[in-house]
Steps between C-alpha positions, in 0.01 A plus 500: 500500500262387296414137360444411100185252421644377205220341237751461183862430537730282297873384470487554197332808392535925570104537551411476844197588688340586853372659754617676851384249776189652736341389824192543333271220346495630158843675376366820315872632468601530146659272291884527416631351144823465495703522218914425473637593140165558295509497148448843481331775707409854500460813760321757461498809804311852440336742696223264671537240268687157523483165259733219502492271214610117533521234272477131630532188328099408403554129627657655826247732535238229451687290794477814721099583466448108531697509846328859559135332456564157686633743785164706483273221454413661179431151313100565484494856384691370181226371338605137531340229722642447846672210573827353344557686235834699398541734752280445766671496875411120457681434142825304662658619129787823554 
């Protein structure tokens, strides 16, 4: 059985995000989004082709690559300064 690392969840929202838990020090499995009742959606299967289509609330989707970049340490590459800014792993804002 396998364990979720979990870097967005809420009470209050259908968007969810993680990761399958590894031994390792850096967790290259891929990232899950999780979606319960989307506003709308689309599949599309053919011969070696496959495309799902999701639409997510912008201001949820903005929470999500926030949590996504604190988790990653991505702060720096953003083109911002380091420190306490929105974001950052050290921003005590959620």
């Amino acid at each position: 059985m396998s364990t979720k690392e979990w870097f967005y969840v809420t009470e209050t929202s259908d968007v969810g995000g993680y990761q399958e838990v590894t031994l390792e020090r850096d967790n290259h499995n891929p990232v899950i989004i999780q979606v319960e009742n989307p506003e709308e959606y689309s599949v599309c299967k053919e011969n070696n082709y496959q495309k799902i289509t999701l639409a997510i609330d912008a201001q949820e989707f903005d929470k999500l690559a926030i949590a996504w970049c604190k988790k990653r340490k991505l702060h720096g590459a953003l083109g911002g300064p380091v420190g306490r800014e929105y974001g950052s792993p050290d921003c005590l804002d959620k």
